[in-house]
C-alpha positions in Angstrom: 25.8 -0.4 -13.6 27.0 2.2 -11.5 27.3 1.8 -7.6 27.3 4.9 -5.2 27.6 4.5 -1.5 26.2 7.3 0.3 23.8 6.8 3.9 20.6 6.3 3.6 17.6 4.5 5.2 17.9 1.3 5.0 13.9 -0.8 5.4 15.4 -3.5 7.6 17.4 -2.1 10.4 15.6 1.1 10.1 19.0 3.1 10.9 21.3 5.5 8.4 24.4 3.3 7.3 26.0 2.9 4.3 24.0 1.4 1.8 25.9 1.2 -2.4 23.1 1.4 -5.2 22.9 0.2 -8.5 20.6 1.3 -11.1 18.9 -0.5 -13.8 18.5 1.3 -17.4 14.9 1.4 -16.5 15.1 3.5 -13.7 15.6 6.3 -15.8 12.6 5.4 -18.7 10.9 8.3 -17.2 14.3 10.9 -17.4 14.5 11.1 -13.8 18.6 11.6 -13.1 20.7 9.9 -10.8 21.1 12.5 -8.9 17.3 13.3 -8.4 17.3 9.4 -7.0 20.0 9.9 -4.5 18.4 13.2 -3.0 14.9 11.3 -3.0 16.9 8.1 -0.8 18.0 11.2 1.5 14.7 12.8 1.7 12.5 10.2 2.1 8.8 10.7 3.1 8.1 6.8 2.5 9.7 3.4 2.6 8.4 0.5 2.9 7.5 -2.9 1.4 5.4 -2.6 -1.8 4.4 -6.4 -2.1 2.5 -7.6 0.5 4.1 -11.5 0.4 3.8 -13.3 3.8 7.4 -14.5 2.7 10.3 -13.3 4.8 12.8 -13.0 2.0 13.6 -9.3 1.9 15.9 -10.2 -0.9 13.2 -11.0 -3.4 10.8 -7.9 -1.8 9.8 -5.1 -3.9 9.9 -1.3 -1.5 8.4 2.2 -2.7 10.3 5.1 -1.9 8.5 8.0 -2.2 10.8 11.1 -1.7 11.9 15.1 -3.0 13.8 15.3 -5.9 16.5 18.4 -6.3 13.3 20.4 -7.5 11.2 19.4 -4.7 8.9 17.4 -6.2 8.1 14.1 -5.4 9.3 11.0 -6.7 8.6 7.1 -6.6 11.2 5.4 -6.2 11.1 1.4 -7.3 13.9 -1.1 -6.0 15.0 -4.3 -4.0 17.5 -5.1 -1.9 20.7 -7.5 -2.8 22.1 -8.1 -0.3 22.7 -6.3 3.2 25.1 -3.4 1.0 23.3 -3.4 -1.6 20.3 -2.2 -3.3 19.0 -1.7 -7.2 17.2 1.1 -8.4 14.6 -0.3 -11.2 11.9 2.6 -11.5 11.6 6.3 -10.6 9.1 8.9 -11.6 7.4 11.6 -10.8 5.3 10.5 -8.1 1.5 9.6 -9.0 -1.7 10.7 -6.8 -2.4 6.3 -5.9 0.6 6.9 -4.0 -0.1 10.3 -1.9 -2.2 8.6 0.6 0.8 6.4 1.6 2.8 9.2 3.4 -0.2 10.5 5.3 -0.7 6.8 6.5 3.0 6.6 7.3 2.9 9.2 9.6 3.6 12.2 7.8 0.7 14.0 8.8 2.4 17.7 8.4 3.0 17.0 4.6 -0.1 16.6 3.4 -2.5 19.4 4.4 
């Protein structure tokens, strides 16, 4: 695995620090490139908690990123957080249309028209 450290938004403090990454061979099933992940992380339109547990344990939470890739398209971004440093990339693709509704409801109003 590979670990970059780079800032970011990071779900729980909801500030830029930095944050290293690891990536799982399955984030890139769908030939999305690393780099395409990291510019997604720094242009994020969405990120937030995908499961809906009433658990607290943000360490066994899966979040959606949904963010621009170097072409400016979008991409979903899959991963969970190890520790407070720490977090894994498992999935990213070209973002599907179940997912466009999220930014508008996020508060992105001006990206969707």
């Amino acid at each position: 695995m590979r670990v970059y450290v780079y800032p970011l938004f990071c779900p729980f403090p909801n500030v830029i620090m930095n944050i290293g990454i690891k990536f799982s061979q399955s984030a890139f099933k769908h030939d999305i490139s690393e780099l395409d992940i990291r510019m997604a992380f720094d242009n994020v339109l969405y990120d937030e908690r995908l499961d809906e547990s009433d658990g607290e344990d943000e360490l066994d939470a899966k979040y959606l990123l949904i963010g621009f890739g170097r072409n400016a398209g979008l991409l979903e971004i899959l991963y969970n957080i190890i520790d407070e440093d720490t977090l894994k990339v498992f999935h990213a693709m070209k973002c599907r249309n179940i997912y466009l509704p999220l930014i508008r409801h996020w508060g992105n109003d001006a990206w969707l028209i």
